[in-house]
N, C-alpha and C positions, 0 to 999 in steps of 0.2 A: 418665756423669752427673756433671754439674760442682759441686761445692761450695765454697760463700768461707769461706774459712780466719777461725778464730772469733781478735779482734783480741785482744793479752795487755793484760791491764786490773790496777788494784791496785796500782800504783807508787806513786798517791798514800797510798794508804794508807801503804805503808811507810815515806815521806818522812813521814805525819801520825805516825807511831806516834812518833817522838822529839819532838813539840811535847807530851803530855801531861803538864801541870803540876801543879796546885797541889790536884788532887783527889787527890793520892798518889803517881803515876806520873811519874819525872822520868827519862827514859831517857838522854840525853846531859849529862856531866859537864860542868863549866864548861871541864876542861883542856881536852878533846874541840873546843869551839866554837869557840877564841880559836886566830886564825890571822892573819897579814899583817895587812893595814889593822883588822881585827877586833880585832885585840892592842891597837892602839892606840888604839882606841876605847872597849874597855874600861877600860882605863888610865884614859883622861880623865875618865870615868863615874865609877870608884871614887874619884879627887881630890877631887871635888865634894862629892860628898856623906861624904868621912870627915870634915866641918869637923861636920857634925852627929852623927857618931859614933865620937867621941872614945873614950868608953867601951870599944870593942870594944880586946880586947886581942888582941896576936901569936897566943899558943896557940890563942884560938878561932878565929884566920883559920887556922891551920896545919891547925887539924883539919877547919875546913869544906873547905878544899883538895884533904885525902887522905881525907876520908870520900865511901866510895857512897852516894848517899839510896838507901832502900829503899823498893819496890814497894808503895803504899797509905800510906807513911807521911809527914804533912804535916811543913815543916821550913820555916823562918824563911830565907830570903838576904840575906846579911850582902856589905855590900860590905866590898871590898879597898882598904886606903890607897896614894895613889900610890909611898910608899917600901918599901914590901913589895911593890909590884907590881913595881915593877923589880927588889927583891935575887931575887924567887919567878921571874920571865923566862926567865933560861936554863933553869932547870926545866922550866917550860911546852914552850919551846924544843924540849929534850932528848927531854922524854916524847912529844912531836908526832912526832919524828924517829922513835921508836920506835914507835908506833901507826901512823906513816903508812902501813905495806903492808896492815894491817887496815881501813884506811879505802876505800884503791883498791878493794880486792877489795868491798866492801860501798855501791863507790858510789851504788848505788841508795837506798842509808839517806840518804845525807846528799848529799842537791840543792842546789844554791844556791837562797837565798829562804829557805830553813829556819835558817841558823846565823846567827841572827838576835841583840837583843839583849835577854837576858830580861825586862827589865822593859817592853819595846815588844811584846812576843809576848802573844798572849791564849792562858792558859790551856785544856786538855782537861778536861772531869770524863771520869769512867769512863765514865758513859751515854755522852756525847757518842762515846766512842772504840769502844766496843760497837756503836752505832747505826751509824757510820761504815761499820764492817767486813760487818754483816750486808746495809749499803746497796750495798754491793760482791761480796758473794757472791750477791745477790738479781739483780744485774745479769749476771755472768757468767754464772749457769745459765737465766738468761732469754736470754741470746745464745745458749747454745747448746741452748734446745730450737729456736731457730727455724734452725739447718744440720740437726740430728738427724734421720733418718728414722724410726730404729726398730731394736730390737733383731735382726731380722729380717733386716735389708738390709745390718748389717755380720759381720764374722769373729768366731769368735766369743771370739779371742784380745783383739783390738784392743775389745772390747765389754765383755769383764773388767777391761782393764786402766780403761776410761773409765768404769767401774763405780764401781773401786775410787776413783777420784779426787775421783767424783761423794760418796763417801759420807764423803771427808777434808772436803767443801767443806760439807757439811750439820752436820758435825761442829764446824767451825770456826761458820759461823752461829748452833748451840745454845748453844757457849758459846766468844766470842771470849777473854774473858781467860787463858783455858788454856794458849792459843797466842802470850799475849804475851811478848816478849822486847826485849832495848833498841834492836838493832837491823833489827827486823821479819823475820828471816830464816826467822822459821818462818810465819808467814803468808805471803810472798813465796811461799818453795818450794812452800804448798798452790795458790796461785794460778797457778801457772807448770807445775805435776803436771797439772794440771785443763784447761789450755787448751793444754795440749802432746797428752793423751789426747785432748780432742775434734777436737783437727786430724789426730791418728794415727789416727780411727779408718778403717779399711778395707773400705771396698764390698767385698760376696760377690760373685764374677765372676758378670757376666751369663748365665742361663740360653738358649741362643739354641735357636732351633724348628727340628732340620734333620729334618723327615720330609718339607717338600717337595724339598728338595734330594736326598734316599736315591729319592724317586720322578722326579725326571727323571735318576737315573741307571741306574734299571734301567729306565724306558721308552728310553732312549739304549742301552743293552746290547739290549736287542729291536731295534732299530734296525737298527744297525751288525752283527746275527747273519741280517738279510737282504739278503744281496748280491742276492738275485734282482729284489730292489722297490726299490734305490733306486741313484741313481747313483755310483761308485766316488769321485768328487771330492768328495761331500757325506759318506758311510761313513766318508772317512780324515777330512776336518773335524770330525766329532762325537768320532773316535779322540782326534785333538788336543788338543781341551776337556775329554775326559775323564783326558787322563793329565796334566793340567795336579793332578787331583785325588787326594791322598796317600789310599785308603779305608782307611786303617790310622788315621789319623790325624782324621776327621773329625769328630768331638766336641769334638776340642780347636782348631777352626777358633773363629774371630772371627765376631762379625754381619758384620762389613764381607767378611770372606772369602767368606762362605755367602753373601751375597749378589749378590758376582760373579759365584762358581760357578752361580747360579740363572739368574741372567742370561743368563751364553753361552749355558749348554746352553739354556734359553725361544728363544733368539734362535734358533739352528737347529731348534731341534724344531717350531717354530711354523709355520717354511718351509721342511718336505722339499723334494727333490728325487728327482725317481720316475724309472728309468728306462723307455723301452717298455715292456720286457718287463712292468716293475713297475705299471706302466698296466694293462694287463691283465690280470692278476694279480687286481690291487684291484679291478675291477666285478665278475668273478667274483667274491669276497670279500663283495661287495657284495649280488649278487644272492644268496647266497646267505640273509644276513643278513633279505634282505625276504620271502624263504619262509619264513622264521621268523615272521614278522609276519604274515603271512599264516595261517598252521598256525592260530597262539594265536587267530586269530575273532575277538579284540577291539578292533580298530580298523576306521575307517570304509574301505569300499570308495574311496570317493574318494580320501581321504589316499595309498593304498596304491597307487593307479592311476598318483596324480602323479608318486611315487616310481620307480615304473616306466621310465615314460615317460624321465625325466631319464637312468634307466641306458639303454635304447633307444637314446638318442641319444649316451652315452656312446661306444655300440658303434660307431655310426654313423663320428662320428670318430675312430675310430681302424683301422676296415677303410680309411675315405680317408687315413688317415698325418697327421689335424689332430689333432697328440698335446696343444695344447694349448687348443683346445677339446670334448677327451676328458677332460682333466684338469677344467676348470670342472666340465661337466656332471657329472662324479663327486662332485667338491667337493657339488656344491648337491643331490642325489639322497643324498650322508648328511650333510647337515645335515636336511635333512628329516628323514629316520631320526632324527636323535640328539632331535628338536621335537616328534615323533611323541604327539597325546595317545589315550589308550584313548576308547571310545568309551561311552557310557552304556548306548547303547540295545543295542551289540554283548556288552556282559554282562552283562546282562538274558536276552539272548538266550539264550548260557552257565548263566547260572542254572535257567533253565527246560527248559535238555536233563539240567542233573543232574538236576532233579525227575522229567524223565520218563522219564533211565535206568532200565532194567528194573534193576537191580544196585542203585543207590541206593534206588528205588521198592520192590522186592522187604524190603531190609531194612529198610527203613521201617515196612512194614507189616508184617514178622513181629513184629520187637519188640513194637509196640504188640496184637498176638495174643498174644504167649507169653515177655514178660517175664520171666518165671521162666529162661528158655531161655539167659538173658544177663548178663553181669554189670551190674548195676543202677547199677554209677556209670561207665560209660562209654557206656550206651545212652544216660544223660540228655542226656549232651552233644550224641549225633549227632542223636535227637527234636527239640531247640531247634534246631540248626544246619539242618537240612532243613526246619523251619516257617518260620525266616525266608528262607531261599533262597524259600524257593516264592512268600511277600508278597510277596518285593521283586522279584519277577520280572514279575511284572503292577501292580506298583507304579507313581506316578510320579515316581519318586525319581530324581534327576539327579546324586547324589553321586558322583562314579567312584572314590572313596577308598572310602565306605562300601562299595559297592556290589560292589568287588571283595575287600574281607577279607569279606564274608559269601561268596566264590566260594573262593577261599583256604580258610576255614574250614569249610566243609560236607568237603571234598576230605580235609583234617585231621581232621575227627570221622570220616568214615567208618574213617579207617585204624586209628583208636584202638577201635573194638568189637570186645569183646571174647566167646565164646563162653562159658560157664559152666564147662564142662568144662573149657575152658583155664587161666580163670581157678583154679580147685580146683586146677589142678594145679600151676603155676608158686608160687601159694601155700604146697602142700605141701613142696614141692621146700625153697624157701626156711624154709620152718620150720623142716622136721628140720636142714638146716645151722645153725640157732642154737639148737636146742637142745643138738645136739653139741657146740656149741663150749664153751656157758655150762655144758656139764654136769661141766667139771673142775675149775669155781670155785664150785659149789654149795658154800651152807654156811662160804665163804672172804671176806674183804675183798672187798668189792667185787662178789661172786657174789651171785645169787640165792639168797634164801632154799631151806633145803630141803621147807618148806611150798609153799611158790608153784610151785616148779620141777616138785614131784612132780604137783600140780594142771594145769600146762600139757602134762605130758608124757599127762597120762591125759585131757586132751580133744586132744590130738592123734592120741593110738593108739584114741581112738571115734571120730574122722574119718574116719581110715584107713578101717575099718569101712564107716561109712557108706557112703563113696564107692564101696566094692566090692559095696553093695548095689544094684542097680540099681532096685530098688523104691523107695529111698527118696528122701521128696519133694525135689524142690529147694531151697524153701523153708530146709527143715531144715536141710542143708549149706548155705545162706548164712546163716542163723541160729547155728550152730556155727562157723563163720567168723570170723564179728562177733567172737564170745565166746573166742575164742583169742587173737584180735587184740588186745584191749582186756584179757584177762588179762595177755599179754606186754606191754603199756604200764603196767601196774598195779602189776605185782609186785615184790614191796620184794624191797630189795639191802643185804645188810648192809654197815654205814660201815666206810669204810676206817679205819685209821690218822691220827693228826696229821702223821705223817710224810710222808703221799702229798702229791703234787703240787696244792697247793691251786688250781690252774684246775678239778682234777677233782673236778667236785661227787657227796660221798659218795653221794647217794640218782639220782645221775643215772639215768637208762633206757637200757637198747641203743638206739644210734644204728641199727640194722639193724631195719628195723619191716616185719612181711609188705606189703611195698607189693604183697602180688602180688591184691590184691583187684581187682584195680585197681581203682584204691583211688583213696580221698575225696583224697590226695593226691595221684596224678593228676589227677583233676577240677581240683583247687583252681590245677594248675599251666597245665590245657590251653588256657585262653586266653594266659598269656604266649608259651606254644610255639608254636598257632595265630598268631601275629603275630608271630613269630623266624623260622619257618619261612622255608627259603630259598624265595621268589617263583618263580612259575613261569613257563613262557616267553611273553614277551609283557609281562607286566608292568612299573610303570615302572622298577623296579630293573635290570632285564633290557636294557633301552630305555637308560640310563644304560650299562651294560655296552658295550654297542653304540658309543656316543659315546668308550669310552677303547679297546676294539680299533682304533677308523677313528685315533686318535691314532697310537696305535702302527703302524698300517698307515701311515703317512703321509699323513694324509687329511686332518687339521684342520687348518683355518686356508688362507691362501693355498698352494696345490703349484707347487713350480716345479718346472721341466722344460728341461734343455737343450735346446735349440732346434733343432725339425730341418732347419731352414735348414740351418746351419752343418752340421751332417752331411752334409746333401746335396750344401755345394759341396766338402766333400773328395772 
């Protein structure tokens, strides 16, 4: 990403900071001005006008000479007569001679145009010189929000230090006089800190995407691991491209690199090369794929026919030795396969044989007889999941999306009911583990109360009871259930200490909650999982599956095929 280097600005300033005059501020001395032709001209200036000020005696020109004006304090300028202008000369002279290394090194203070002749220069007030400098720090941080991206996009060294520059430059705009000096060196340095960080700062190296490049490296490792399927001149080609690539070192590739390496390997992987044998190989491969399609019932008899047909004729050329009209017809027999859509009407069809399985059928109707019989929050699910299968099976619903998560979904809720007995027990099981566990912090930080504890332990050992009663109702053991359940979410836990680990909230609850009801939190989970669930065969995730085997088999896209010409005339 290219960025224009932000231009160094505020020279003028430093050149304006020694014109401020007569509002107080006089930064360069007369010695300082008067050089060469300048000398002279000053000369001729003080002649003139000493015929009108006669008055002025030696001492006071001596002392306007060697005094500094000071910063805010107004002062009269007394010319110099022509005969002290020449005995005071070598002075000027001498002291130039000595100043001179201070002037070089500061030549940005004193530009020509500036050393000018006071009484032809127009005076600075303060404002004016204040307004000047804020009009120039307002200008630089305006240039450089427009290269800036954002704290984000650089390091986060080079981001501190342009930070810290940023907040000299805001400092100098609140209050420029702070920073005045005679000759501007401290504004300068702010100005020059400032535009030296925003040109330093440094771009975070680019984040580049290499998960397609990890994936045509290990579909090129399946490759090259079947010598049976593809030709030996194509096998060591792909070897080539791939040891072009350091995998030690892959993260710290370039876009431009990972984009090479994407490239070759696309360029071969795109157009295998199969041998015979590998020809054959792959219809069997093939056929077998469309038994699959077939099995799942959900696609059109037609579709499935076409598909056929094309391997038939696959076969056809290659019992006659036309390996590359064996190779088309495979091509296009799983491109089909990978285009392949479900059919609406063929899971509908699906739907209506789980309704009329005896197995689904049967528990269907026991539940809704004997309820009690079940645990109540996993029957609810499978009772909705088989009322809508059975709608949408004599529906006219043409969804194939909808139509297969209610086929999906009934499949799912069956496996999720749960028996009563089971449920009690897996319940139990898990209780006694947390009661033993919580029972050596009873009474301690963080443990249960030994009110509460004594409570959940004595409706667990009436449980017990119960459940070894075979008389007793069901009912009750799910109503004793409940109330175990909702005791252990209830029951206070004396607070820790200040000391413990303040993420751990004193009054928290065990994280281990009897989910063995199966439990409202199951329920509350079983449709995310009904639609996580891995798809079953046939479906389009499956169909999709199909489309990256025939890759790896050598199937997509154009196949080449050595020629059996050339075979034959050796």
């Amino acid at each position: 990403m290219k960025r224009k280097k932000l231009a160094a600005l505020g020279l003028a300033i430093v050149m304006a900071v020694g014109t401020v005059g007569t509002s107080g501020i006089t930064v360069m001395a007369a010695e300082a001005q008067t050089a060469g032709t300048e000398a002279e001209k000053e000369s001729q200036n003080a002649e003139a006008e000493s015929q009108t000020h006669e008055d002025l005696s030696a001492p006071q020109q001596e002392e306007q000479q060697t005094q500094q004006p000071m910063v805010g304090e107004e002062q009269d300028q007394q010319p110099v007569t022509g005969e002290e202008l020449q005995t005071q000369q070598p002075e000027k002279e001498e002291q130039q001679e000595v100043q001179q290394p201070e002037i070089e090194s500061g030549q940005e203070a004193q530009q020509p145009g500036f050393e000018q002749n006071k009484e032809e220069k127009e005076s600075m007030t303060e404002a004016e010189f204040v307004a000047m400098v804020q009009a120039e720090v307002d200008g630089l941080l305006a240039d450089a929000d427009e290269v800036i991206f954002g704290p984000l996009m650089y390091t986060e060294q080079s981001w501190k230090v342009y930070e810290a520059a940023k907040a000299e430059m805001l400092a100098l705009r609140a209050d420029p006089m702070k920073y005045y000096d005679p000759d501007g060196a401290q504004i300068y340095g702010i100005f020059e800190r400032f535009v030296n960080a925003v040109n330093g700062l440094e771009l975070i190296p680019e984040v580049v995407d290499k998960s397609e490049l990890y994936e045509l490296i290990a579909l090129a490792d399946q490759v090259v691991s079947q010598t049976e399927v593809y030709a030996p001149d194509y096998i060591q080609a792909l070897k080539n491209v791939l040891a072009t690539i350091d995998r030690n070192k892959i993260e710290a590739m370039t876009k431009a690199e990972t984009a090479q390496a994407v490239v070759a390997l696309k360029q071969l992987l795109q157009t295998p090369v199969v041998s015979e044998s590998g020809v054959i190989k792959l219809i069997e491969e093939s056929r077998q794929m469309l038994e699959q399609l077939k099995v799942s019932g959900l696609y059109a008899d037609q579709d499935l026919a076409a598909i056929q047909t094309l391997l038939d004729e696959a076969q056809k050329a290659v019992d006659s030795a036309n390996w590359n009209e064996a190779i088309e017809k495979l091509n296009m027999a799983n491109q089909k396969m990978s285009e392949i859509s479900m059919s609406a009407e063929k899971i509908k069809e699906a739907l209506a044989g789980k309704v009329a399985d005896k197995e689904y059928k049967d528990l269907y109707e026991d539940i809704k007889a004997h309820p009690e019989n079940y645990d109540k929050n996993t029957t609810g699910f499978y009772v909705e999941s088989y009322d809508q299968a059975k709608a949408l099976s004599v529906s006219n619903e043409t969804d194939v999306e909808k139509l297969y998560e209610a086929l999906q979904q009934i499949e799912f809720a069956k496996s999720t009911v749960m028996k009563l007995e089971d449920s009690m027990k897996n319940f139990m099981e898990d209780m006694g583990k947390i009661l033993e566990s919580e029972r050596k912090n009873v009474g301690k930080a963080g443990g249960f109360t030994k009110e509460d504890f004594d409570k959940m332990e004595a409706l667990y050992n009436e449980l017990k009871e119960l459940l070894a009663n075979p008389d007793t109702e069901k009912a009750v053991l799910q109503e004793r259930v409940e109330a175990l359940n909702n005791l252990l979410v209830t029951a206070e836990r004396i607070e820790k200490e200040e000391t413990v680990d303040p993420e751990q909230k004193p009054e928290q609850k065990p994280e281990q909650k009897p989910e063995q009801k199966p439990n409202k939190e199951e329920e509350k989970n079983e449709d995310k999982k009904k639609k996580s669930e891995a798809p079953k065969t046939g479906d389009p995730a499956s169909i999709f599956g199909l489309g990256v085997m025939l890759i790896g088999s050598g199937i997509a896209g154009a196949v080449g095929l050595r020629k059996k010409s050339e075979d034959s005339e050796e």
